[in-house]
C-alpha positions as CSV (number, residue, x, y, z in Angstrom):
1,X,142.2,161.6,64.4
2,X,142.8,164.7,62.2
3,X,141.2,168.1,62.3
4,X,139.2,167.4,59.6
5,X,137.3,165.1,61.7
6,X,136.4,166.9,64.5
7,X,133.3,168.4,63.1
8,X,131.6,165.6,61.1
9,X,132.6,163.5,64.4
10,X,130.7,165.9,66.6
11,X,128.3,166.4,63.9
12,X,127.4,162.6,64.4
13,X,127.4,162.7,67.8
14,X,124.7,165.1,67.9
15,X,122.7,163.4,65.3
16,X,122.9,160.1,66.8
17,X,121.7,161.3,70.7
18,X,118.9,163.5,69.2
19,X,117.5,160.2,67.3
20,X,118.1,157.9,70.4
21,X,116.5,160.5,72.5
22,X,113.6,160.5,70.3
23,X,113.3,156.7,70.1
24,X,113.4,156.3,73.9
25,X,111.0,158.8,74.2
26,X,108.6,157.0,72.5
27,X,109.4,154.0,74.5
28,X,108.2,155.8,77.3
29,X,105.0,157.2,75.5
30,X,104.4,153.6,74.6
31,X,104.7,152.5,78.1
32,X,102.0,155.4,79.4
33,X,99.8,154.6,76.5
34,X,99.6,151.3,77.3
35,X,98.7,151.6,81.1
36,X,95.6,154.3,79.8
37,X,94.3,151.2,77.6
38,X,94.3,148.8,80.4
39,X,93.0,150.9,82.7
40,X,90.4,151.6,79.9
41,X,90.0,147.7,79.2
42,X,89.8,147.0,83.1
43,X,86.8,149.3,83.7
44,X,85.0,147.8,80.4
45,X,85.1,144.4,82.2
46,X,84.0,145.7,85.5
47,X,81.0,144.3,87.2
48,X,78.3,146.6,85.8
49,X,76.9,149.6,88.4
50,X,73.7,151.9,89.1
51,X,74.0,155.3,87.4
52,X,76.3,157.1,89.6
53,X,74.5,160.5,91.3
54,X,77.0,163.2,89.2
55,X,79.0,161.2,86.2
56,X,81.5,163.2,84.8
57,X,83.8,162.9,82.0
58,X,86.8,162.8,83.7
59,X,85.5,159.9,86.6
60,X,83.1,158.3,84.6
61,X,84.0,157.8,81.6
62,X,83.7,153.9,80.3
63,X,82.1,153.1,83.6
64,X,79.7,149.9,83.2
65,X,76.2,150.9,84.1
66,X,73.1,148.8,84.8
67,X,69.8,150.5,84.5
68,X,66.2,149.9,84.3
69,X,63.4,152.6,83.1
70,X,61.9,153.7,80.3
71,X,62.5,154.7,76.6
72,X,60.6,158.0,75.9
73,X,59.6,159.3,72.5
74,X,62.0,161.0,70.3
75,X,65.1,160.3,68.3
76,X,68.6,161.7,67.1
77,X,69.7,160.2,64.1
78,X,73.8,160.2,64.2
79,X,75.4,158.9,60.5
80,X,77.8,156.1,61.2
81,X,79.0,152.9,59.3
82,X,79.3,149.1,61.1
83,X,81.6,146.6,59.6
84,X,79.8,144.5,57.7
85,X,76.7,146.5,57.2
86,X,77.8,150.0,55.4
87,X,76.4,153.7,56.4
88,X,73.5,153.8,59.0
89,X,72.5,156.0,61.6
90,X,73.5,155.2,65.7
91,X,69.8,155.5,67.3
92,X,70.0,158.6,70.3
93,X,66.9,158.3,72.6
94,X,65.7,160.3,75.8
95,X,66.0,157.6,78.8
96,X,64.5,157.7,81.9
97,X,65.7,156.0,84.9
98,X,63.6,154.3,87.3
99,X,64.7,157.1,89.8
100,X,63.2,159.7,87.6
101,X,66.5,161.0,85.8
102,X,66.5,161.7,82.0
103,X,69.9,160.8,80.0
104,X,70.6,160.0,76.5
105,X,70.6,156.0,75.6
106,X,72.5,155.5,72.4
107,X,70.5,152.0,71.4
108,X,73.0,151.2,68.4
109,X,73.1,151.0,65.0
110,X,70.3,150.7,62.2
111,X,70.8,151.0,58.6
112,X,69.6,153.5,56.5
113,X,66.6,152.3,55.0
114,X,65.2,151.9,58.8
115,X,66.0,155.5,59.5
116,X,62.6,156.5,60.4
117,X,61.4,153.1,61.5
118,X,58.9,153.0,64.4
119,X,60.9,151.1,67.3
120,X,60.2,150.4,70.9
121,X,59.1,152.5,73.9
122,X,58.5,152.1,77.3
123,X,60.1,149.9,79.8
124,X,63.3,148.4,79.6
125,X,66.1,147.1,81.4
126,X,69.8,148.2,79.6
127,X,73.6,147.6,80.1
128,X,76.1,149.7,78.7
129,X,79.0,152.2,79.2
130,X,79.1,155.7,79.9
131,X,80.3,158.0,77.1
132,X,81.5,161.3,76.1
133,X,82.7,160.7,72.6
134,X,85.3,163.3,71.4
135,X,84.1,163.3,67.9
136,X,83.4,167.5,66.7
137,X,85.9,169.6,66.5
138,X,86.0,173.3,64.1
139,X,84.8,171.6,61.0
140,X,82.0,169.7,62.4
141,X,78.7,170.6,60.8
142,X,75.7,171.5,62.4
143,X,73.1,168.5,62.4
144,X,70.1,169.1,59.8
145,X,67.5,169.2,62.6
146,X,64.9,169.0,59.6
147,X,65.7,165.6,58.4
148,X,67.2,164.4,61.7
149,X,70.9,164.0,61.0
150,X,73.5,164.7,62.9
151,X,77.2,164.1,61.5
152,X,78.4,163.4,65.2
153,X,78.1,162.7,68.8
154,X,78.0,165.9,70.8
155,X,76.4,165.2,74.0
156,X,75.8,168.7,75.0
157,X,73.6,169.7,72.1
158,X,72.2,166.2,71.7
159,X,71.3,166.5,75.6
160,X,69.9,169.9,75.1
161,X,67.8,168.8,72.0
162,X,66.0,165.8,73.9
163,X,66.1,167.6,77.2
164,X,67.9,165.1,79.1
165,X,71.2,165.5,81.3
166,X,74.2,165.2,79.2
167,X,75.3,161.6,80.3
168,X,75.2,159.0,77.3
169,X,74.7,155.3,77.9
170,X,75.9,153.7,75.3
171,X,74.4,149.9,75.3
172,X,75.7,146.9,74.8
173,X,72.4,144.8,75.8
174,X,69.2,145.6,76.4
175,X,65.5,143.8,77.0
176,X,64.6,145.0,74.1
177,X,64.6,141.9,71.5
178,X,64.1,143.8,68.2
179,X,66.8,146.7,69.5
180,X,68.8,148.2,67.0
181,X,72.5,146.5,66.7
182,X,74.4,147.7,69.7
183,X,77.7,149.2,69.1
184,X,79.1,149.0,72.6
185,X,82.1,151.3,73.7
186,X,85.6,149.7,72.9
187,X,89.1,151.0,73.2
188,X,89.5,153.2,70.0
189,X,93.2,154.7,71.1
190,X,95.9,154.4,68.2
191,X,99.0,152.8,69.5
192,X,101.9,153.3,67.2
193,X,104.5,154.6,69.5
194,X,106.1,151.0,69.3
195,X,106.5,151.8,65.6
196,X,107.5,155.1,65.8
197,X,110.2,154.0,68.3
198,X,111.9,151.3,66.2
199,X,112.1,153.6,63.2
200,X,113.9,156.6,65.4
201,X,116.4,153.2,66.8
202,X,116.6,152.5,62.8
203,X,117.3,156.1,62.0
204,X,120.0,156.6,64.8
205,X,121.8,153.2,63.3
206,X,121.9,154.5,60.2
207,X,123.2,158.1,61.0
208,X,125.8,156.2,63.2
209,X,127.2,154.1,60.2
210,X,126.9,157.4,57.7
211,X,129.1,158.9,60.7
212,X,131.7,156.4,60.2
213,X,131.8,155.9,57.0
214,X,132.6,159.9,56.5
215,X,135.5,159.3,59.2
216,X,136.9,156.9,57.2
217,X,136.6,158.4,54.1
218,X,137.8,162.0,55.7
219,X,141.0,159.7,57.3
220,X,141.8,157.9,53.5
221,X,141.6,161.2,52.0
222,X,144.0,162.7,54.5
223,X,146.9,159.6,54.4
C-alpha cells in the first residue's frame, strides 16, 4: 500500500461504517415498529370491554369497548373520503352511557349529499375502539361551526362543542340498522424502515466497491 492510499482508504472506511450504521439502525427501528403494530393489532382483536372509569390516551388507546345507551341530538360533521365512495363527512354524535356518562360516538361515514340527513336517536347498543386521532397540527383550520364542518378530529374541541367527556368511540357495529358506514379504527402506522434499511446496505456496497476501485486505480497509477 502507498501513501497515496492512506486517505481515500480511510476515507472509505469511514463512509462504509457510517452507511452500515445507518442501515442497522433501521433494522432496529423496524424491529420496535413492528412490536408497536402488534401490540396495536392484539388489542384490536381483544374481547370487547365496558367503558373503563378514566380512559386515557396513553392506556386506552385502541381499547375494544362494548356499550349500550343512548344517541342524543346533535352532530359534528368531520370531511373525510372512504375507498370506494369519494369525500363524505365521519358522523360525531354526543353518547350517553347507560351509567349516565356523555362521550363522543364517531358512527362512520356518510356521503355528502346526506350531510344533513335526519338519522337515528335514542337507544342503542355499539362496539368500537377508543380513539384519540392525531390528525391537527399548526395548519389545521378551524371547523366552520356555521355550516358544520370540521377538517379534522380533535377530540378536545369536538368534546367541548357537544359537551361530552373527551373519549371518542369510534364504531365498528352498532344496533342501529340504517347507521352510517362504520370506519372502525385500524393500524394506520407507515412501515418503511425495511426499505430504508436495504437501501443504506445498498449504499454501503456501493461506497465499498467505489473505495476499491480508487485503490486500484491510485496503485496502477503509482507502478
Amino acid at each position: 500500500m502507498t501513501r497515496r492510499m492512506i486517505g481515500p482508504l480511510i476515507f472509505g472506511l469511514v463512509g462504509i461504517a457510517i452507511l452500515l450504521n445507518l442501515g442497522f439502525w433501521q433494522v432496529r427501528r423496524l424491529a420496535w415498529k413492528n412490536d408497536i403494530i402488534a401490540s396495536i393489532e392484539a388489542r384490536l382483536e381483544s374481547e370487547s370491554v365496558a367503558l373503563p372509569d378514566e380512559p386515557t390516551p396513553e392506556d386506552s388507546r385502541y381499547l375494544l369497548v362494548r356499550e349500550s345507551g343512548e344517541i342524543l341530538p346533535g352532530e359534528i360533521h368531520v370531511y373525510t373520503s372512504r375507498s370506494g365512495d369519494g369525500v363524505g363527512y365521519r358522523v360525531i354524535v354526543p353518547f350517553e352511557t347507560a351509567a349516565g356518562r356523555r362521550i363522543l360516538l364517531d358512527r362512520g361515514f356518510v356521503p355528502i349529499a346526506d350531510k344533513d340527513a335526519e338519522r337515528y336517536l335514542g337507544p342503542i347498543e355499539v362496539e368500537g375502539a377508543l380513539d384519540w386521532p392525531r390528525e391537527t397540527d399548526s395548519y389545521t383550520a378551524d371547523p366552520d361551526l356555521e355550516k358544520n364542518v370540521w377538517l379534522a378530529r380533535n377530540v378536545p374541541k369536538m368534546a367541548d362543542h357537544l359537551e361530552t367527556e373527551p373519549v371518542l368511540l369510534v364504531t365498528s357495529a352498532s344496533s342501529d340498522p340504517n347507521q352510517p358506514v362504520p370506519m372502525p379504527v385500524t393500524v394506520n402506522i407507515r412501515n418503511n424502515h425495511f426499505e430504508y434499511a436495504v437501501t443504506w446496505f445498498l449504499l454501503a456496497l456501493v461506497w465499498a466497491v467505489m473505495t476499491v476501485y480508487l485503490l486500484w486505480r491510485i496503485k496502477r497509477a503509482d507502478q
